[in-house]
C-alpha positions as CSV (number, residue, x, y, z in Angstrom):
1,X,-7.9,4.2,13.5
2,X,-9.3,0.6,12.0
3,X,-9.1,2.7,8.5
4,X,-5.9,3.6,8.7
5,X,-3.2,1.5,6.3
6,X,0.5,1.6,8.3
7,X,3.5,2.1,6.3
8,X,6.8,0.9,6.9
9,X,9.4,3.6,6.2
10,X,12.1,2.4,3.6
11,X,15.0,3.7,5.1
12,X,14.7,2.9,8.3
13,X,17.4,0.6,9.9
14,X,15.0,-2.0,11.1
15,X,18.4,-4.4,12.2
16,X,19.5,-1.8,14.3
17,X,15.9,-1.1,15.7
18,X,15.3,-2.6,19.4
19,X,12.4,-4.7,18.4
20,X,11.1,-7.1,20.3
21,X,10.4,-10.4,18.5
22,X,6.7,-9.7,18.1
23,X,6.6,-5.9,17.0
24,X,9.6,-7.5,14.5
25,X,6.9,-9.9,13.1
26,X,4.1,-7.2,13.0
27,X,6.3,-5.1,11.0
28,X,7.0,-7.8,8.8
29,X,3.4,-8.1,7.6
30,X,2.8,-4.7,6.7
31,X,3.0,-3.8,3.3
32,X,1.2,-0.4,2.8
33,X,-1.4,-1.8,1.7
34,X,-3.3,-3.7,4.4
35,X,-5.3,-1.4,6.9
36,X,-5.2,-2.0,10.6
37,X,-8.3,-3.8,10.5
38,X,-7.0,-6.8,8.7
39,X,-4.0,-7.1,10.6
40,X,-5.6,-9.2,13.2
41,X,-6.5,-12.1,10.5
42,X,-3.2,-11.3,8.9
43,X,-1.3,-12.1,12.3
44,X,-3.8,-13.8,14.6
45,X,-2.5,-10.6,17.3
46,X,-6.1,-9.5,19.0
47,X,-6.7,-6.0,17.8
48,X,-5.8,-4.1,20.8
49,X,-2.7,-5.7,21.0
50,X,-2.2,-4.5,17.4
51,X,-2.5,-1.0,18.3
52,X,0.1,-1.2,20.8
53,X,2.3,-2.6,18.5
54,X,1.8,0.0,15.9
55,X,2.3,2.6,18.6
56,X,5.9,1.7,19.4
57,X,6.6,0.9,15.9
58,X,5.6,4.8,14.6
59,X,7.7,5.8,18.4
60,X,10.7,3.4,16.8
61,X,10.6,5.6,13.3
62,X,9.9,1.9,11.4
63,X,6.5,2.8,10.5
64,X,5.2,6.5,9.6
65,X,1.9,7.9,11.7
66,X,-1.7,7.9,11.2
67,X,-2.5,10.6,9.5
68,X,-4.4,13.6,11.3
69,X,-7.3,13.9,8.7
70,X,-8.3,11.7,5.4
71,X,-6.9,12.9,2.1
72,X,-10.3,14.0,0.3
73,X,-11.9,11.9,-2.0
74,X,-11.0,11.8,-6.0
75,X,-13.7,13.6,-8.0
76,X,-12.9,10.6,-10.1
77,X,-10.7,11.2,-13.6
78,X,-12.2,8.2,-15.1
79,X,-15.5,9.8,-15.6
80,X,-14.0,12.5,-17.3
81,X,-12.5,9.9,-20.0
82,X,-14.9,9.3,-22.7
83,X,-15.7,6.1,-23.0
84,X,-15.9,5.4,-26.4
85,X,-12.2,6.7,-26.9
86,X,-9.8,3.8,-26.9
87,X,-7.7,4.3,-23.8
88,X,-7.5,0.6,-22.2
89,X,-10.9,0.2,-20.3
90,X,-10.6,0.1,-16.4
91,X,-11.1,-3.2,-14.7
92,X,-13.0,-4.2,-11.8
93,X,-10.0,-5.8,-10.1
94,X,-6.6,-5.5,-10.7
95,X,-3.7,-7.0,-12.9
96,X,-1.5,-9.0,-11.0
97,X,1.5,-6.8,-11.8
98,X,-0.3,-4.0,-10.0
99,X,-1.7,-5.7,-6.9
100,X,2.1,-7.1,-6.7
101,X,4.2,-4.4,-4.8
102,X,7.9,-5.7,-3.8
103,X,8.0,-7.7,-1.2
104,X,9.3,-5.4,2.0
105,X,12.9,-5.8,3.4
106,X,11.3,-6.9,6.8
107,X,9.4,-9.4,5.0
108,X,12.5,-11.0,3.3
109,X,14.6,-10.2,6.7
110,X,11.9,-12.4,8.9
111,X,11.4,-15.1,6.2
112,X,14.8,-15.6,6.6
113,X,15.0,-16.1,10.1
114,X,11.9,-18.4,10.2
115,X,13.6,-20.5,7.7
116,X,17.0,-20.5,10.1
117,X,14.4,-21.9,13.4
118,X,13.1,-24.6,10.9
119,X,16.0,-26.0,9.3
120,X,18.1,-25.7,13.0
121,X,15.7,-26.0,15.5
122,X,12.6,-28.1,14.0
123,X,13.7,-30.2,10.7
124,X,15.7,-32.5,13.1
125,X,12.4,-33.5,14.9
126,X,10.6,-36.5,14.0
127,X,8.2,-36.0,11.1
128,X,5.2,-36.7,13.3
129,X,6.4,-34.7,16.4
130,X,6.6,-31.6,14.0
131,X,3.1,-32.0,12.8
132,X,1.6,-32.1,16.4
133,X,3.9,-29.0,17.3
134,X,2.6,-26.9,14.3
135,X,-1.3,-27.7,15.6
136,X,-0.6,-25.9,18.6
137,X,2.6,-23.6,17.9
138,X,2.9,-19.7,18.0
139,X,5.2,-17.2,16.2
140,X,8.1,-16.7,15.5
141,X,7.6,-21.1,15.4
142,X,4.5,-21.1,13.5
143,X,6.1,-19.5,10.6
144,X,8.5,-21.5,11.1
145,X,6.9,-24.5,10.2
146,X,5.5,-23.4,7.3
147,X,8.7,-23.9,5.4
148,X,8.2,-27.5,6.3
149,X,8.3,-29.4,3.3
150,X,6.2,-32.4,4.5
151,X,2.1,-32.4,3.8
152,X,1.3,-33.5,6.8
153,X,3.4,-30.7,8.6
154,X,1.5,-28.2,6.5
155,X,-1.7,-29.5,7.3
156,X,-1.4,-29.3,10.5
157,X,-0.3,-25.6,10.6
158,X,-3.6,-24.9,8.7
159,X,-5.2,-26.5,11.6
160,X,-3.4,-23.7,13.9
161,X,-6.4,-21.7,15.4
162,X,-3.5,-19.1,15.3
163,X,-3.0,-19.1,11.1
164,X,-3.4,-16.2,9.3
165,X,-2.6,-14.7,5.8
166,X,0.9,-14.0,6.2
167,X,1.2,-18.1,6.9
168,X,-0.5,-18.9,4.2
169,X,1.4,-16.4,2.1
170,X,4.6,-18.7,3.3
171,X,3.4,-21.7,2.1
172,X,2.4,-20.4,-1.0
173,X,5.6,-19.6,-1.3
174,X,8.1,-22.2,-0.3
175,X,6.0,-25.3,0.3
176,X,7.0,-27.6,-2.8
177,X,4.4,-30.6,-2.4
178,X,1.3,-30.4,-4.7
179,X,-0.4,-31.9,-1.6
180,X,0.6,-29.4,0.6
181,X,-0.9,-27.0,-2.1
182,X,-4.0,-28.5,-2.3
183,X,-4.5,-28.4,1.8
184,X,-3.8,-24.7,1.3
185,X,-6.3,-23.8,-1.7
186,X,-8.9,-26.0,0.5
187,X,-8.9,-22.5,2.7
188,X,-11.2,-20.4,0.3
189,X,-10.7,-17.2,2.4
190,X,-6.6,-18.0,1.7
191,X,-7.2,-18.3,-2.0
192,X,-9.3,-15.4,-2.3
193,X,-5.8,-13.2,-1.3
194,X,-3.9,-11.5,-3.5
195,X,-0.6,-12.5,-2.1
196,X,-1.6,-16.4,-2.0
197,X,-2.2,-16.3,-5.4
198,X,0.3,-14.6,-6.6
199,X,3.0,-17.1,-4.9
200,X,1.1,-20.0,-6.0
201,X,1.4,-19.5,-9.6
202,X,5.1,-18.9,-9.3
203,X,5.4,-22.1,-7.5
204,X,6.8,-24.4,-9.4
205,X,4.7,-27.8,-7.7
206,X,1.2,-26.2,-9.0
207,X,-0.2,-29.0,-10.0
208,X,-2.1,-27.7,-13.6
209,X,-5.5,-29.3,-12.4
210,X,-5.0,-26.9,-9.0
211,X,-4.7,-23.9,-11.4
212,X,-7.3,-24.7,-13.7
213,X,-9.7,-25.1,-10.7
214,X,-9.0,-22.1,-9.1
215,X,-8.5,-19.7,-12.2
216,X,-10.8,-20.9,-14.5
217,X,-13.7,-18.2,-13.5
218,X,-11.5,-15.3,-13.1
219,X,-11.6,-12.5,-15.5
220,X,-9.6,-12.8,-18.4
221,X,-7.4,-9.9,-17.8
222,X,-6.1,-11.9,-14.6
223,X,-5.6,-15.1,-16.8
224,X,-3.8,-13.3,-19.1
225,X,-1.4,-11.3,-16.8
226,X,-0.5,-15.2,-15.1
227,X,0.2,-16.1,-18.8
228,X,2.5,-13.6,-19.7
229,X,4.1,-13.3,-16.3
230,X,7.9,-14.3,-16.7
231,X,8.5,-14.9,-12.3
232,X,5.6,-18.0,-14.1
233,X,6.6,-21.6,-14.6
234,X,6.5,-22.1,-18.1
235,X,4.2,-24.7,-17.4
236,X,1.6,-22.8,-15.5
237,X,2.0,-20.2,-18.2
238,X,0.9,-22.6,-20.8
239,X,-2.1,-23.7,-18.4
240,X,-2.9,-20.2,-18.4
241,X,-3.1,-19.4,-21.9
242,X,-5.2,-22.6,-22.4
243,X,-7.5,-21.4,-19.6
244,X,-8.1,-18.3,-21.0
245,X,-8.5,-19.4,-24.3
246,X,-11.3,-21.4,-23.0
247,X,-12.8,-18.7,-21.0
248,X,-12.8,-16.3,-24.3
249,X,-15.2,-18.4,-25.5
250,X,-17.9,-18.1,-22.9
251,X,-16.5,-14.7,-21.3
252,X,-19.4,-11.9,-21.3
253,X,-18.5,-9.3,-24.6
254,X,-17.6,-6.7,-22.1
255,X,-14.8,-8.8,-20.6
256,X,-13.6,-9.6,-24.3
257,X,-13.5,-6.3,-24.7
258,X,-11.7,-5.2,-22.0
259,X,-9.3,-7.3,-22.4
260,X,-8.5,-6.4,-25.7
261,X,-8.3,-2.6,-24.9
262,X,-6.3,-3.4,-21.7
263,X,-3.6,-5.2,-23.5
264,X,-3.7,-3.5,-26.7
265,X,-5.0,-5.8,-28.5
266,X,-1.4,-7.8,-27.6
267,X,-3.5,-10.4,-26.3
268,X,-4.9,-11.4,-29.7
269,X,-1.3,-13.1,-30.7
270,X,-2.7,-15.6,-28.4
271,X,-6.2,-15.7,-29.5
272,X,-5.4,-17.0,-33.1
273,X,-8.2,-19.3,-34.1
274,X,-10.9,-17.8,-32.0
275,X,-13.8,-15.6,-33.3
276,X,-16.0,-13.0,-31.6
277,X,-20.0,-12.9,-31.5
278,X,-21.6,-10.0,-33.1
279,X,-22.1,-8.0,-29.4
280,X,-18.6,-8.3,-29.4
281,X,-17.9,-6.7,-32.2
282,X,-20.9,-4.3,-31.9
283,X,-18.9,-2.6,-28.6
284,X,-15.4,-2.4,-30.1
285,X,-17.1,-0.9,-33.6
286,X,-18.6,2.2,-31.3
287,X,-15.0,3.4,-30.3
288,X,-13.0,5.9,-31.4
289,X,-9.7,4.4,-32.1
290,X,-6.4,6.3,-31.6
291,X,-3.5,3.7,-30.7
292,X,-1.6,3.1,-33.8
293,X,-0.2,0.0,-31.5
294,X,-4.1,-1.4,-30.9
295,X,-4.9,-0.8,-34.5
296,X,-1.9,-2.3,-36.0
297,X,-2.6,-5.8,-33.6
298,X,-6.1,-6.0,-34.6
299,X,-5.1,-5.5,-38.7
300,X,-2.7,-8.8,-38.0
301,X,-5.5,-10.4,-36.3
302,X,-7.2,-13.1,-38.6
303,X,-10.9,-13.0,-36.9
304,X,-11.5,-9.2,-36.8
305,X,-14.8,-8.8,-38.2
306,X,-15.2,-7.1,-40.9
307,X,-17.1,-4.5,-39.6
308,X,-14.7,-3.9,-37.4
309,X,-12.0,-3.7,-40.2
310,X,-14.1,-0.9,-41.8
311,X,-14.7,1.0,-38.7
312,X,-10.6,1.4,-38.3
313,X,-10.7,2.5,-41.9
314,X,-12.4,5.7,-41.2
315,X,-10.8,6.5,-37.6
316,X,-8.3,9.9,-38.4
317,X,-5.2,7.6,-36.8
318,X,-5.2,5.5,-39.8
319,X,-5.7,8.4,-42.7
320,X,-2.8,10.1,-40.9
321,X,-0.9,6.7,-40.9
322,X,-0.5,5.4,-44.3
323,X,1.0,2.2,-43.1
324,X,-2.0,1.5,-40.9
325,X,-3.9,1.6,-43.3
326,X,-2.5,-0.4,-45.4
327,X,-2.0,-3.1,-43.0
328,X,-6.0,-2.6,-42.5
329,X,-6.4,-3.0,-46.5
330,X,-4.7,-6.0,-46.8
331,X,-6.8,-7.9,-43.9
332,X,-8.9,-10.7,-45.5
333,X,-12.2,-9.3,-43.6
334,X,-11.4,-6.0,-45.5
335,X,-14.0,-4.6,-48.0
336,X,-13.8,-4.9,-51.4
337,X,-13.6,-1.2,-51.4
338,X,-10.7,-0.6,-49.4
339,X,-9.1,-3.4,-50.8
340,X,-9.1,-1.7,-54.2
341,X,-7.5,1.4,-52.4
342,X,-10.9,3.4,-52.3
C-alpha cells in the first residue's frame, strides 16, 4: 500500500464533495505523482491517519483506488535505441518541463482559501504575535501563514515541527522577501524537491546569488530548461544562462553532450564563444547523425570542431540534403576538401 501513488480524478466535483477540512487538505497535496509513503513528510499527517484519509477519499469518488496488482515492469525501449544514433540522449533526471505537471484544481482551490484565513483572520495580528502563532500552528492555519509576507513569519513556520513540502512549496511560491527565501533554501531536504525549485525560479525576489548557489552544480540540461523557461524572470533567466555557461566549461563531456543532443543542438545559440575538449568532440564524432534540425545548429555553430564538421559530411542526411551540406561546407572548421565542393 506505501507503493501505491493516489490520483485525484479530474472530474470530480470536489466543491460539492462533503470533505472534511483535513481529507480537503490531503487531497490538495496529491498530484499523481507522490506515493503514499511520502505523504506523511508532505503533510506532517502520521501514516495511519493517511490511510484513512485515502480511504474515504477513493469511497467519496475524488481519488481513484489502489490498484489490485502492479502494472509489469518495462522491458526497457531505451536499450533497444542504439546509442550511437542521434535521438536526444536520456538524462539521469528530468527537465523541468517534465517534472512540472499542472498544478491540480484542489491545489489552486485550497491555496485560495489559505490565502482568505491569512489576509482576514491573521494579517491583522501583530507582526510578532503571527510569528509565535506560526511556531506552534496546525492546518488549515499553518498554510495559512505561509503567505505571510514578513521574514520573520516565515521563519518561524519553518520552525513548525508540523512543516512539510506542501509548506514549503507555498512559500516558494508566494513569499516575496529574498530573506524569507534564503530561510527556506537553508532546509536542504526542501530544496532538493522538485516543486520548491520550480516555484523558486519563477519567483520574482530570487535573489541571483540564491540561484547561483543552489544551481550551479546541477546538470546542464536543468540549467538550461530554467534559462529558456518563459513562467522565468528575465532576470533569473539571464543568471541561468551565465550559470550554465560557466558550468560548460568544467561539465564532464558526457553532460556536454547530452545536452547538446537533448536540445538539438538549440542550446549552442547560447554557447557562442565557448569551445569543446577533444573527448568532447571524440563522443559526438561516433554518432550517426539523422536530425537535419541538430545538423543544421551545429553547421551555424562557430566552435564545432573540425572533425566534427567532417563527420556530418559523410552522414546520408546531409548527401540527401543539399542545403545541409552546404551549410556544413561553408563552416570555417570545414576541410579544404569540402570547401572546394569535393
Amino acid at each position: 500500500m506505501n507503493d501505491w501513488t493516489p490520483k485525484p480524478i479530474p472530474s470530480a466535483a470536489v466543491a460539492k464533495l462533503p470533505l472534511s477540512p483535513e481529507e480537503g487538505f490531503v487531497l490538495s497535496r496529491l498530484d499523481g505523482a507522490t506515493p503514499v509513503k511520502h505523504l506523511t513528510a508532505l503533510t506532517g499527517l502520521p501514516p495511519e491517519r493517511i490511510q484513512a484519509i485515502l480511504t474515504r477519499l477513493v469511497e467519496h469518488g475524488a481519488v481513484l483506488p489502489a490498484p489490485t496488482s502492479a502494472p509489469p515492469p518495462s522491458t526497457g525501449a531505451r536499450a533497444a535505441a542504439p546509442p550511437e544514433e542521434d535521438t536526444p540522449a536520456e538524462a539521469e533526471e528530468p527537465l523541468a518541463a517534465e517534472e512540472e505537471a499542472p498544478e491540480d484544481a484542489t491545489v489552486e482551490a485550497a491555496a485560495g482559501n489559505w490565502r482568505q484565513i491569512f489576509e482576514r483572520q491573521l494579517h491583522p495580528l501583530p507582526e510578532d504575535e503571527r510569528a509565535r502563532r506560526a511556531r506552534g500552528a496546525e492546518d488549515p492555519e499553518l498554510s495559512a501563514f505561509c503567505f505571510d509576507p514578513v521574514p520573520a513569519v516565515i521563519k518561524s513556520v519553518l520552525e513548525n515541527t508540523r512543516v512539510g513540502l506542501g509548506h514549503a512549496r507555498l512559500i516558494a511560491r508566494h513569499h516575496h522577501n529574498p530573506v524569507g527565501l534564503e530561510a527556506l533554501c537553508g532546509r536542504a531536504a526542501f530544496v532538493a524537491d522538485t516543486g520548491v525549485r520550480r516555484w523558486l525560479v519563477r519567483n520574482p525576489q530570487l535573489p541571483a546569488g540564491l540561484y547561483r548557489r543552489l544551481w550551479s552544480g546541477r546538470r546542464l540540461l536543468e540549467q538550461y530548461k530554467v534559462a529558456m523557461d518563459r513562467d522565468v524572470p528575465e532576470g533569473t533567466r539571464r543568471t541561468a544562462r551565465e550559470v550554465m555557461r560557466t558550468r560548460f566549461n568544467t561539465a564532464p563531456a558526457e553532460e556536454r553532450v547530452e545536452l547538446i543532443l537533448n536540445t538539438e543542438g538549440r542550446v549552442l545559440a547560447s554557447l557562442v564563444g565557448l569551445a569543446v575538449d577533444g573527448k568532447t568532440a571524440a563522443l559526438l564524432c561516433g554518432r550517426t547523425y539523422r536530425s537535419p534540425m541538430l545538423i543544421q545548429n551545429i553547421a551555424r555553430w562557430s566552435a564545432a570542431p573540425p572533425a566534427l564538421i567532417a563527420h556530418l559530411l559523410k552522414q546520408e542526411a546531409v548527401r540527401r540534403q543539399p542545403q545541409l551540406r552546404m551549410l556544413l561546407q561553408r563552416h570555417p572548421n570545414a576541410p579544404a576538401d569540402a570547401r572546394r565542393g569535393g
